[in-house]
N, C-alpha and C positions, 0 to 999 in steps of 0.2 A: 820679573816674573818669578815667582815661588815656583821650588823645584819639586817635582814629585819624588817618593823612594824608590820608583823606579831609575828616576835621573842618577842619584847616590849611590844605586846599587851599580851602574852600568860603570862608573865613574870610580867605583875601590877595585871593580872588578877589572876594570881597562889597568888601574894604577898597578895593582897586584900581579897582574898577568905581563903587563910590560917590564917591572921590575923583574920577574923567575924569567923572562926572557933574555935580559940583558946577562943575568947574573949566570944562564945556563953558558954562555959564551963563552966565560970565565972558568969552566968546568973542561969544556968541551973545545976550545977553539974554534976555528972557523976548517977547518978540514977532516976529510973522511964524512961528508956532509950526511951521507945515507948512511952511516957506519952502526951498526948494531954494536955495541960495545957495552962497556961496564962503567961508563960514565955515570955520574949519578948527583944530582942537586940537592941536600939531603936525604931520602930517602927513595925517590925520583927519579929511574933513568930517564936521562937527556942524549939528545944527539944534537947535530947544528940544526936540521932539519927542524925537530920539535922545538928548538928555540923560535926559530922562524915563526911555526905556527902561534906559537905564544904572543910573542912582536905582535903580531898579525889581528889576533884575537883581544889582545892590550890594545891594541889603536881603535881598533871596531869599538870596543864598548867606551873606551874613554873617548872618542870623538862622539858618541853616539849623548854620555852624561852631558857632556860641555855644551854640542854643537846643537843639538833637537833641540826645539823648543818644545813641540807636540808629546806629551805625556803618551799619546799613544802609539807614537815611532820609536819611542825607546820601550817602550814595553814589546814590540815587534822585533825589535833586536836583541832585548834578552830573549826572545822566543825565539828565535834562529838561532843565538847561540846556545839556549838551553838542547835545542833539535841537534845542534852540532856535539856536544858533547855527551848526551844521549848517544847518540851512534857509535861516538868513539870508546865511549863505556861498554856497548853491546859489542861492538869490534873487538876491544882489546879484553874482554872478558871469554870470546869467542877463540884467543892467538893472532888473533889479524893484524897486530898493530907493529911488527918487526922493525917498517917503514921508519917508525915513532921510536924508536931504540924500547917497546915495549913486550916483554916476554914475559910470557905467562898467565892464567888463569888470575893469579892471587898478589898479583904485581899491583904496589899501593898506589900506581896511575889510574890505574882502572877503578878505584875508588876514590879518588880525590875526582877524575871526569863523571863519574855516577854522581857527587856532591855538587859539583858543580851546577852539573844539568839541572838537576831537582832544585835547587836552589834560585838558578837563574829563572826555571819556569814558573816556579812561587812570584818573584817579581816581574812576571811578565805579564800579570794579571790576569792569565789565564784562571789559574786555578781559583783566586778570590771572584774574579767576576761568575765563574759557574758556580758557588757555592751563594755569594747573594743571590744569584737568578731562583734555584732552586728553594731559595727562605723565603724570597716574596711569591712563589709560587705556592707554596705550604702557608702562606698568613692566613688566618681564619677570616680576618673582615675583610679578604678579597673574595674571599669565596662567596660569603653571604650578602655584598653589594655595596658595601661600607666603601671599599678601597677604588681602583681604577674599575671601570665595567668590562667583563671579558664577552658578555652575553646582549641580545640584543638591548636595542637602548629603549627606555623607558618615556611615557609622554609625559605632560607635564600637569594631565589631571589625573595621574596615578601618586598617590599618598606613599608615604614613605615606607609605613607598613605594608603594601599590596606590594613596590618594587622590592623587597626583603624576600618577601614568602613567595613572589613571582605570580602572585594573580592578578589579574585585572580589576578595578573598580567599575563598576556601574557606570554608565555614562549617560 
């Protein structure tokens, strides 16, 4: 089976996120698990906690690349994790994310989870499938009869030109 760039993207982003998982360990050890601290993974406060989430979030989308075969249950799982990170972005943009060793307004987590989000929800097919929707809604030869029929259907002693202009021919 050919994989979609949804499968790929689910698949750098499980690798990417379990790799800053393992390595936030490294930073952080495994104790003071809630501990709001000044731990930091380059630029990045970490806690064990937020490692965890990452772990968690790295096995989600790389079981999701590997294991789906269905293009459209891994586009449903970049959409939940786009939804998740989205939230964490408006949380930790809000202060709420203390939990998450995350302080502050201007704290570069809260932008890398706003890239994140946006990101993941581009590959979730959300956003491309509403933008084709809206082009083949705007195509001019669906409007005048050319394309799929939106309006009633036509008989079959109606000429090409009368289904076009929408009159009826003589019968």
């Amino acid at each position: 089976m050919r994989r979609s760039i949804a499968h790929t993207f689910a698949f750098a982003l499980g690798a990417v996120y379990l790799v800053v998982g393992i390595a936030g360990f490294f930073v952080t050890g495994f104790d003071n698990f809630l501990a709001n601290g000044d731990e930091a993974l380059l630029i990045f406060e970490v806690n064990p906690f937020h490692n965890v989430v990452h772990l968690g979030v790295g096995a989600l989308a790389l079981s999701a690349g590997l294991a789906l075969r269905d293009r459209a249950a891994v586009q449903g799982t970049n959409l939940g994790i786009a939804a998740v990170y989205l939230l964490a972005a408006a949380l930790g943009f809000a202060g709420y994310l203390q939990i998450l060793s995350i302080d502050g307004t201007w704290a570069a987590d809260n932008f890398l989870h706003l890239g994140t989000g946006l990101v993941a929800l581009a590959f979730s097919g959300l956003v491309t499938r509403t933008a084709v929707k809206h082009r083949a809604e705007r195509t001019p030869a669906t409007a005048v009869g050319v394309g799929p029929s939106r309006g009633p259907s036509t008989t079959s002693s109606q000429s090409r030109g009368d289904r076009l202009v929408g009159s009826k021919s003589p019968q």
